[in-house]
N, C-alpha and C positions, 0 to 999 in steps of 0.2 A: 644358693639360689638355683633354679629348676628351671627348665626350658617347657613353657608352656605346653608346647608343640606334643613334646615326649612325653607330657603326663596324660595330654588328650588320648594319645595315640596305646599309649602302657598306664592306663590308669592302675590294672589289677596288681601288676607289678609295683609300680611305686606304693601304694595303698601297703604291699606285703613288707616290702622294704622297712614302711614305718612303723609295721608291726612288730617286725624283729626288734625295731627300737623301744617296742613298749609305749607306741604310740594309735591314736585309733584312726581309721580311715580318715583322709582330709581331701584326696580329688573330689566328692563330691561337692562341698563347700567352694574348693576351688576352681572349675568346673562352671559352676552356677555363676559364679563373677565374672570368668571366664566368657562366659554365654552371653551375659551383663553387659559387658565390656564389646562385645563383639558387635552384639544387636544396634547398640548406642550409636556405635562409629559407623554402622552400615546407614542408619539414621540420619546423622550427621552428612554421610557423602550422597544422600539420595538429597536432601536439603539443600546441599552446596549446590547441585546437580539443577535444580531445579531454581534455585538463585540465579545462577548464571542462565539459562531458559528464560528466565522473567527482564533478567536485565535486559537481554536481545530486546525483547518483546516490545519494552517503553520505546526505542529507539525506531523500531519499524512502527509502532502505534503511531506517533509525535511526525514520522513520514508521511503517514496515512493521512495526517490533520486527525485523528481519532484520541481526541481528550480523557475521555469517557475512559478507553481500554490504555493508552497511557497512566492512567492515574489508578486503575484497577493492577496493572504490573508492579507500581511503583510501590502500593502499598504489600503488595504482594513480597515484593523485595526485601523493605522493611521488616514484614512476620516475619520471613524466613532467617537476615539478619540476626532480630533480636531470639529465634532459636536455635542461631549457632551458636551465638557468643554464651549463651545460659548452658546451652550443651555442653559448650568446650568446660565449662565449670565441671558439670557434671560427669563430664569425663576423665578429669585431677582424681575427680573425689573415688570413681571408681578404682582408677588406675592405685589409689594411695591404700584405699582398701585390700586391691589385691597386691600390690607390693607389701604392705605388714604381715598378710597369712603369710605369703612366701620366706618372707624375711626369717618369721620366727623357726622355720621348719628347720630342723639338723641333718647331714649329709644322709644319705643311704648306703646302708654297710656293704661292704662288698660281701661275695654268695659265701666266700671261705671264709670270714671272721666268725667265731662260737657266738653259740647266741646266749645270753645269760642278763642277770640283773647288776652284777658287782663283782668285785674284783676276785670274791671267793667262784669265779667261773669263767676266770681268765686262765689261756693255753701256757702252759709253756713251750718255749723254742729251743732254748739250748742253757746250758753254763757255760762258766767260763773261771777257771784258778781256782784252786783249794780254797777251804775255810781254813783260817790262824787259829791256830791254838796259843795259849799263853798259859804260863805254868804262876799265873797272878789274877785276879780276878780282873777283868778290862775294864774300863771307867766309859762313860759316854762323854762326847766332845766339849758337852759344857762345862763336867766338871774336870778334865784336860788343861781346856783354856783359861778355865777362871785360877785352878794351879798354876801356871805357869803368870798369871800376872797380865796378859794378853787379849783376854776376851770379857771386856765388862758389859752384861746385861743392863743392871743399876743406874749405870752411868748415862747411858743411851738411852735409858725410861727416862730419865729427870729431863732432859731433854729434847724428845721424840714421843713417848710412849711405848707403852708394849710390841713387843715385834720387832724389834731391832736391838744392830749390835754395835759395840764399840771394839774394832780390833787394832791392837796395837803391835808395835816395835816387827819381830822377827814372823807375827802370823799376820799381821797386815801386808808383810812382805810376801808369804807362801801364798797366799791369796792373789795377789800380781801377779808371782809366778807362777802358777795354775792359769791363771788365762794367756800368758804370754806363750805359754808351751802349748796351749791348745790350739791360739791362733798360728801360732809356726807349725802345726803341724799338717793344720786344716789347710790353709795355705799354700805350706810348703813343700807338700806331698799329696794332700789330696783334690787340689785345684779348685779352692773356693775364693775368692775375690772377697778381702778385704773392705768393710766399710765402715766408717763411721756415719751413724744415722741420729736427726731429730729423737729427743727425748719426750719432744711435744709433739704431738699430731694432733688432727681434728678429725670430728665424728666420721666424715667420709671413708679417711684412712681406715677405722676400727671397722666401720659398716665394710668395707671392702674383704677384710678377713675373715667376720662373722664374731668380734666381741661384740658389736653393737644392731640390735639395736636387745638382744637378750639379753645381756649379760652387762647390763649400766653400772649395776652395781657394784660390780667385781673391780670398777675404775676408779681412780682417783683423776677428780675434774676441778680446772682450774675457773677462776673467775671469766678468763680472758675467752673461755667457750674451748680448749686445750681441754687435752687429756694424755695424763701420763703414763709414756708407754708400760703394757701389761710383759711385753716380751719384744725383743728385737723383730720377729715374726713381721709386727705390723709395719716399720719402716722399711724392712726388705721388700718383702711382698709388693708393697705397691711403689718400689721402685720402677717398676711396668704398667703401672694404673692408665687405663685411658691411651695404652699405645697398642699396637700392629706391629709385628715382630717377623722379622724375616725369617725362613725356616733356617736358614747357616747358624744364627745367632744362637741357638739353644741346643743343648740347656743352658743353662744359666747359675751359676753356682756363687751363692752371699754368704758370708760370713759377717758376725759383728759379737765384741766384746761390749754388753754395757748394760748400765742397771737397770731394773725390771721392778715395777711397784704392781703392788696389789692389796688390793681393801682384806682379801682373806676373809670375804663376808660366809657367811655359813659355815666359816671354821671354830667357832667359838668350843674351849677347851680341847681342841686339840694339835697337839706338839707345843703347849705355851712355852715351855721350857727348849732353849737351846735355837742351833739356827737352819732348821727344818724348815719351816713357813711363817715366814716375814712378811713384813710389809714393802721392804727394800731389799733387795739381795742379787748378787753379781751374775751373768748369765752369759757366754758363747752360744750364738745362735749360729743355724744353718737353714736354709732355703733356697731351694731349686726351683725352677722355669722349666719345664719340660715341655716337649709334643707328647700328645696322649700316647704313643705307643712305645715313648720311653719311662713311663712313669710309675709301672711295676718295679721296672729291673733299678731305676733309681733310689726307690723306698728303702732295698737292700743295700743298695752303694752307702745312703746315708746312714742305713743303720750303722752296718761294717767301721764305717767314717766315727762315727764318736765311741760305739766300740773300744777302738783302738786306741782311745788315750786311756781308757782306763788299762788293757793289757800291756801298754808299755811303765803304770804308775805303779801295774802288778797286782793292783786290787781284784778281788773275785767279783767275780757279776753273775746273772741272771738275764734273758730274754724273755719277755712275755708279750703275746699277742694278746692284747686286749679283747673283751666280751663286747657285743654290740651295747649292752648296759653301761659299759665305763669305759667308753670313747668320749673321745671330745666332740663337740658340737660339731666343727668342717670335715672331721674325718671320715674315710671311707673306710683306712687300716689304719692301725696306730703297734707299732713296740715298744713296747717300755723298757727301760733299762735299767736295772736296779743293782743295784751293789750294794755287798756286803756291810753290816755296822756292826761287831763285836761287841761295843757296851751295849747296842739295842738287841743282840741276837736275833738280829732278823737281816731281812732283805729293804733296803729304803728304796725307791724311782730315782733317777737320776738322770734320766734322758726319757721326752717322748720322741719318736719319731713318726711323719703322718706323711698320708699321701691324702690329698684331697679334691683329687680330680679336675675337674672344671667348676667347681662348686666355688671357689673364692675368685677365678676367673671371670665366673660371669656376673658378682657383685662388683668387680671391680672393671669389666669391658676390656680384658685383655684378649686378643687373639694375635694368630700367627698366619703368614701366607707360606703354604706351601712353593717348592720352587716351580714355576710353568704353570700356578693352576691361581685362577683371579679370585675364587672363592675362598674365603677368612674361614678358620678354626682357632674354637678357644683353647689355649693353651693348660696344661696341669701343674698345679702348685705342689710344694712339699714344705714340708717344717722339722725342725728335729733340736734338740737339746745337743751342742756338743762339748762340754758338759754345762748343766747348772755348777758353775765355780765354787759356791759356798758350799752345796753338799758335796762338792768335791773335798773340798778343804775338813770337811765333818768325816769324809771316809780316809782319807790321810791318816788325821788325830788318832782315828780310834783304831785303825790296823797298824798304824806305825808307830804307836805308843810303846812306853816301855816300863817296868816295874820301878822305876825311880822316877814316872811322871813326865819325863823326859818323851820328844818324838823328833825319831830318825828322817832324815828330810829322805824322801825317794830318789832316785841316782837322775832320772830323767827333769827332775827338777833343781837337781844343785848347780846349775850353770847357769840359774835364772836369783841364786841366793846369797849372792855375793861372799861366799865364803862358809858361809854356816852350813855344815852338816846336819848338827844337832839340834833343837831348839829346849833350851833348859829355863827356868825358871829364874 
């Protein structure tokens, strides 16, 4: 969401902003609602203005003994009356028009993000760990898991349908502990606060973030008016909805391990095989509360933050700043973090990190008082993968595989495995 005020005031600028996104000018359209909205309510208060005037009037009339101009007030009152209450109509419907332009609009990029269409025009930042060689040809994770007896597709179609997994015995357990070790690290070293959150929200909460009211479809909704959460994101986040935040209190730093649905609508044939993109699938989330003039230097803190569980699991990664084309919708900046797959010889995402300025603040009405000063500022959100768990568990499989099928547990994870090292068939 956009602050009226800033688009009157910097139309040419935001106008560019949305160009860089491959979008066409929109202050005009909003502007003109804008103008709409403005004229209506000055209408409205010269009405009111003028109500009150009339009501005086019957009173001093009815003084006078003047019937005549009593009864000229009266109706007078009345018109005016029934053009406020039709106004105040009219003034939802405006207000709801210009609340949906707004709504649909995606953040604007910050000056440094590349500008492009897609991902073949996204920066890189840095690596990180060698690429493995194997002196065996390396397997992708599904057929890893389906050797070892551990990970049934089949079994979870008869069931569920496509897009889900069934993991058993010793990789249901690495799975656990891939997020136990992340949540103790995030935690336990990099001071993020622990939560468990609703699995359910409702449309406010999503509208708050910015999945709703564009991206319905990407949800899975229940009867009850619920919608299941898309990423921990949305219950952190508006853990501060609709509050005033002392400026001591921040930042603010959530953590939450827990499942993440999504329809996967517009993915249709791709990654059907394996557990890339799901319907269901495990997630460590991270999100920050900032003041705005910590929420550069934060971006990096969180990147650094998930980072680091891949350097201590020892996998190779990649940093990538995203193109203004293959941002997400609240983002201003976003990194990606991709790590190494040997059976896909490539790089796969495995963390976004975003900074999102005031943009999910001012959907959701969160500010902060400075200390000494009575006037409120909106506070800056962040989000970040630390990791998505399951494609953790998929970079595991496939860099710690072995020419007998077999995969070596990582050192950082065997004190969450009760004992197994190895994981064998």
């Amino acid at each position: 969401m956009f602050d009226l005020k800033w688009i009157r005031e910097n139309s040419e600028a935001f106008d560019k902003g949305l160009a860089r996104r491959g979008l066409d000018p929109l202050s005009p359209d909003i502007l003109k609602i804008d103008q709409e909205r403005r004229d209506h309510l000055q209408a409205l208060q010269d009405a009111q203005s003028k109500r009150n005037t009339a009501s005086k009037e019957i009173g001093k009339a009815k003084a006078n003994g003047d019937e005549a101009a009593a009864q000229a007030a009266i109706d007078e009152v009345a018109k005016l009356k029934s053009f406020i209450q039709s106004g105040q109509e009219v003034e939802r419907e405006i207000e709801g028009r210009l609340k949906d332009l707004l709504s649909g609009i995606p953040n604007l990029p910050h000056d440094d993000v590349p500008e492009g269409q897609d991902e073949a025009d996204n920066e890189l930042v840095r690596t990180n760990g060698d690429i493995p060689s194997f002196d065996f040809e390396p397997k992708e994770h599904f057929d890893i898991g389906e050797s070892l007896g551990l990970m049934d597709f089949e079994g979870a179609a008869q069931m569920s349908g496509a897009r889900f997994v069934l993991l058993s015995g010793a990789l249901a357990r690495l799975e656990r502990a891939i997020a136990q070790f992340m949540l103790d690290l995030q935690t336990g070293e990099h001071g993020y606060t622990e939560v468990s959150p609703p699995l359910l929200v409702k449309s406010n909460a999503l509208y708050g973030t910015g999945q709703l009211p564009k991206f319905e479809e990407d949800l899975f909704k229940t009867t009850t008016e619920h919608y299941l959460i898309p990423t921990a994101e949305v219950p952190l986040t508006n853990i501060v909805a609709d509050t005033v935040i002392e400026e001591d209190y921040l930042p603010r730093r959530y953590t939450a391990f827990s499942p993440c649905f999504r329809s996967e609508a517009g993915s249709a044939g791709r990654d059907t095989r394996g557990m890339i993109r799901q319907h269901q699938f495990m997630k460590v989330e991270l999100v920050s509360i900032t003041k705005p003039e910590q929420s550069e230097e934060e971006l990096e803190r969180m990147t650094n933050c998930a980072e680091e569980v891949l350097k201590r699991l020892k996998l190779p990664y990649r940093v990538i700043k995203l193109c203004t084309g293959d941002m997400g919708f609240g983002a201003r900046r976003t990194y990606d973090i991709e790590v190494w797959l040997p059976g896909q010889d490539c790089y796969r995402e495995i963390s976004s990190c975003s900074v999102c300025g005031d943009f999910q603040a001012r959907r959701m009405n969160v500010r902060f008082r400075k200390e000494g000063e009575k006037s409120l500022q909106f506070v800056h959100t962040l989000n970040g993968s630390g990791l998505a768990v399951g494609r953790t568990l998929v970079a595991v499989l496939e860099n710690y595989q072995q020419a007998d099928g077999s995969v070596v547990v990582p050192d950082v994870l065997k004190p969450y495995m009760g004992g197994i090292d190895i994981i064998k068939a």
